[in-house]
Each structure stands twice: as structure tokens, then as C-alpha cells.
N, C-alpha and C positions, 0 to 999 in steps of 0.2 A: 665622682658624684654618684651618689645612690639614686637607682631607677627603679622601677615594676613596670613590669607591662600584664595586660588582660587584652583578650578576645581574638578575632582574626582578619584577615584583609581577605575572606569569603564575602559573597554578597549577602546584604541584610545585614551585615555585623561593621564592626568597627574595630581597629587598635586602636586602645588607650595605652599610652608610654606616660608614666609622672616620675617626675625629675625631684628631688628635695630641692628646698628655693631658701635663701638667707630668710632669717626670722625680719618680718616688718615689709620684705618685698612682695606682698602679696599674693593674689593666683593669677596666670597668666597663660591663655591659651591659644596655640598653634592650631591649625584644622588645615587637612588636604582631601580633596575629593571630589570626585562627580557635580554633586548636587550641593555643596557647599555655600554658594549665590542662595542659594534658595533655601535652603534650611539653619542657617548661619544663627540667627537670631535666637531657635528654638536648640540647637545646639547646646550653644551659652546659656541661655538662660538655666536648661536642664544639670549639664557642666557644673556649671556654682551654686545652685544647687545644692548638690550632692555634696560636692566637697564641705559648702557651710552647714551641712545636719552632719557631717562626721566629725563636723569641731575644724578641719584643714583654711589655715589664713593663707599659707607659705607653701606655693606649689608651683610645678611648671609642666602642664600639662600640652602633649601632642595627642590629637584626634584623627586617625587614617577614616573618613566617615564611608562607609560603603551602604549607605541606604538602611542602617541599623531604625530602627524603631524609638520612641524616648526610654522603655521599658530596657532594652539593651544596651542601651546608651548609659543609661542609670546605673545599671549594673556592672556595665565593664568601665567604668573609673570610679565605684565604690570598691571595683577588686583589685583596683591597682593600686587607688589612695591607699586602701585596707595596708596592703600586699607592701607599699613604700616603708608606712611608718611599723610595720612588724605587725603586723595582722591582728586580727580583731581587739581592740580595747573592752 
């Protein structure tokens, strides 16, 4: 199975790992972390996102959340989706 991963399990940041997912099974994401109860919602919602402005249906995303920001958050699963399907289009 093809992976990417972006960022780091530092505090303030996050690992994104995305997985490629069968065409049709949609996006589907995993989260561990501290503050996850409490920032769950804004996670996801930022998450898909991202993924639906880079065009991604068919994903399997894990979130290490370490207190990242939405700004960083944004960023490191734009660079792993990017990074999955063979970088930039």
C-alpha cells in the first residue's frame, strides 16, 4: 500500500500519514492525541477540507495531533495528500 507521511510528533505540530484507499471508499480518518476530545471536530472538519480543494475522494488518513494550529494542520496533509498521489498536479 502506498503511504506519505509530513510533519512531526514535536509539540505544536502534527504527523499526517495518508494511505491510498480503493476508488469509491471515500476519506476516512484516524486521530491520536492529547487534546483530541476537544479539538476533534475542528480537526475534521479542516482534514476534509483540504483534502476536497486538492480534488482527493479516496483516502485513509492518520492524524498524531500534538497541539498543531489549523494553519499546520492544513499544511501537513496538503504535503502528504500532495506527497501520496506524486506531488504537485
Amino acid at each position: 500500500m502506498k503511504t506519505a507521511q509530513a510533519g512531526t510528533l514535536e509539540s505544536m505540530d502534527c504527523l499526517v500519514t495518508a494511505s491510498a484507499a480503493e476508488r469509491g471508499k471515500g476519506i476516512f480518518i484516524t486521530m491520536e492525541g492529547a487534546n483530541i476530545a476537544r479539538f476533534r471536530d475542528s480537526i475534521l472538519k479542516t482534514a476534509k477540507a483540504t483534502l476536497l480543494e486538492l480534488g482527493i475522494k479516496d483516502v485513509v488518513l492518520s492524524i498524531q495531533f500534538n497541539g498543531a494550529n489549523d494553519v499546520v494542520l492544513k499544511a501537513r496533509v496538503e504535503a502528504a495528500a500532495r506527497t501520496l498521489m506524486g506531488g504537485e498536479e
